[in-house]
N, C-alpha and C positions, 0 to 999 in steps of 0.2 A: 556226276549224275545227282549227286545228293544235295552239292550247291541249288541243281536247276529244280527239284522237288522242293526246296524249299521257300525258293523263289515263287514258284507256281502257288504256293498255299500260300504264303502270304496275298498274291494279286488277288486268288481267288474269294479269301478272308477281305480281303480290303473292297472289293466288288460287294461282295453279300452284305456290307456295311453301307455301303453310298443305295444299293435299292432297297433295303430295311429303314433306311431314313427317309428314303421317295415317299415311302409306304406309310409312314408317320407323318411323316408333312402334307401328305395328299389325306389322311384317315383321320387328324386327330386336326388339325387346322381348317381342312376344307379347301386345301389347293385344287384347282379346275384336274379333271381328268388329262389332258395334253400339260405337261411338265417336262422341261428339259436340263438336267444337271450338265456344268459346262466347268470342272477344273481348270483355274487361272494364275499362273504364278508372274513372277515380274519381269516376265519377258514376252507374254503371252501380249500380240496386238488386239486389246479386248472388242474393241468398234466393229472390228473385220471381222474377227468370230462372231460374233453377235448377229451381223448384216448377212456374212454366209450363214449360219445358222437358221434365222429367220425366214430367207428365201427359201431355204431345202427344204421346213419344215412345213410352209404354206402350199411348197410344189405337192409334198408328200397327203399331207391331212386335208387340203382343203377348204381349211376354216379357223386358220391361222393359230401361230401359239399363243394360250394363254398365261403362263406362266416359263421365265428362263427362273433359273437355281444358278446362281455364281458362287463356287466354291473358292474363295482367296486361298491358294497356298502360298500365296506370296510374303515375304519378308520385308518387305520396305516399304514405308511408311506414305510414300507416294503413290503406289498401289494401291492400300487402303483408301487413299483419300480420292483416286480415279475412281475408282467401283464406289465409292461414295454418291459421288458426283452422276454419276451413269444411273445410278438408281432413282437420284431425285428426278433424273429426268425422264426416267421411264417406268410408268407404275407397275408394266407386268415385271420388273428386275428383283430380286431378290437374293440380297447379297448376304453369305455365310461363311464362315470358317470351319476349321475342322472341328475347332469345342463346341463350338455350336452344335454339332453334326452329332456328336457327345455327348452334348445335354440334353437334343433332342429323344438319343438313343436310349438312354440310361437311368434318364429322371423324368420318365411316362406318366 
């Protein structure tokens, strides 16, 4: 039981970080109201999530997204350089790590 509380408080901790950062990025940059944060590590097929994302999020709002948030938890260097790549080709992409996320947080 004490395993799974502590489990819980971390997800929970680690959630109230990734929307305190939405909230700073959308508050102090001037990201569009519509923003979508998408966790990506190196097995993640990023095209696919991207294209299903896109369609759900048009079905859902209407008025398409304006901004995705690619969080790289990825470790390999090819990774980076795919979300590289994906971003030059798509202006709304917006590709971060977790220090980033950190620096955003912490150095306001």
């Amino acid at each position: 039981m004490a395993e799974f509380l502590s489990g819980a408080i971390v997800v929970i901790a680690m959630m109230a970080i990734v929307f305190y950062s939405l909230y700073i990025l959308w508050a102090e940059q001037g990201l569009p109201a519509v923003s979508v944060l998408l966790p990506v590590d190196d097995d993640t097929p990023v095209e696919l999530l991207l294209q299903r994302t896109l369609l759900r999020l048009d079905q859902l709002s209407g008025r398409g997204v304006c901004r995705v948030i690619l969080l790289n938890l990825g470790s390999e260097p090819q990774t980076e350089r795919r979300l590289e790549l994906l971003q030059r080709d798509h202006p709304y992409l917006l590709v971060t790590g977790p220090a980033e996320l950190g620096e955003l947080l912490f150095n306001r």
